[in-house]
VOGU-3710 file (C-alpha; in Angstrom, 3 decimals, decimal comma):
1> xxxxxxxxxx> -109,301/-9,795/-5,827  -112,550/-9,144/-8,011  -115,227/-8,337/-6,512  -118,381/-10,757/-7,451  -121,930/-10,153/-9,093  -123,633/-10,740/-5,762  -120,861/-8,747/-3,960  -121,971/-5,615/-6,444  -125,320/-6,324/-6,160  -125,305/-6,185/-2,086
11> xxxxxxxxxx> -122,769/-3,073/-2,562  -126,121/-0,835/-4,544  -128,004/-1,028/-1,821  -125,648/1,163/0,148  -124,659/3,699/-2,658  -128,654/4,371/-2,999  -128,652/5,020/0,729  -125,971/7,712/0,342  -127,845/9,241/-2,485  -130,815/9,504/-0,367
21> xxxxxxxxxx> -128,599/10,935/2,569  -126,984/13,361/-0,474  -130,255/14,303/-1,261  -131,936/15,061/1,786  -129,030/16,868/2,662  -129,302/19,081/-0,443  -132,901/19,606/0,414  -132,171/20,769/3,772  -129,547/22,778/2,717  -131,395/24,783/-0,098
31> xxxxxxxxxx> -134,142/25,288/2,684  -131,486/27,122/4,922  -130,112/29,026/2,496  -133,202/29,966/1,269  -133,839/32,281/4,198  -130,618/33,885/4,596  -129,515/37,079/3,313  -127,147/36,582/-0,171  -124,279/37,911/1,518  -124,914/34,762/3,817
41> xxxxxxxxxx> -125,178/32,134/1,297  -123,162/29,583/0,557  -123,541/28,531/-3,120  -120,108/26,407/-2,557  -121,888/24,562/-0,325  -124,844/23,224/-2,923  -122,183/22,851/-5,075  -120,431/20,598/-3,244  -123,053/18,631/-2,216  -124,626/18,451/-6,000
51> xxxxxxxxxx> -121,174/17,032/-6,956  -120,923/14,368/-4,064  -124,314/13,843/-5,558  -123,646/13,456/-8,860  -120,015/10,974/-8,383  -122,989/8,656/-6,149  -125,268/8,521/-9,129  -122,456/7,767/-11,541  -120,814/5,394/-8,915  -124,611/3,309/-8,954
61> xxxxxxxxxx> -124,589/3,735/-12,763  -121,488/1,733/-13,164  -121,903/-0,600/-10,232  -125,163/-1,611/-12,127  -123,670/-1,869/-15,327  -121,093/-4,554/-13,956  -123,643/-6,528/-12,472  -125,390/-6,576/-15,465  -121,750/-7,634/-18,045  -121,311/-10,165/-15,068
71> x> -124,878/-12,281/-15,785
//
């Protein structure tokens, strides 16, 4: 079954919320890392995170787009 315009529309909402999570998240964990010594640090970690980050963005990006072909 395809989803509808107002189902993609209410889905948004909740993508931008797990950005913001994403992003505080990568705030916080820049902070950390930030005062540890560099054999302590985690650069996987950021990396990780920036991905998760990045597939969210993309994910809003196309979620809008379909709203948007749907009108």
């Amino acid at each position: 079954m395809e989803a509808s315009k107002t189902d993609i529309l209410e889905f948004i909402p909740k993508m931008e919320a797990s950005r913001e999570n994403l992003v505080d998240e990568l705030i916080y964990e820049s902070r950390v890392q930030t005062g540890r010594s560099v054999k302590e640090k985690e650069p996987a970690r950021l990396h990780q995170i920036t991905a998760e980050l990045a597939n969210v963005q993309m994910a809003i990006a196309a979620l809008r787009e379909e709203a948007d072909r749907r009108r």
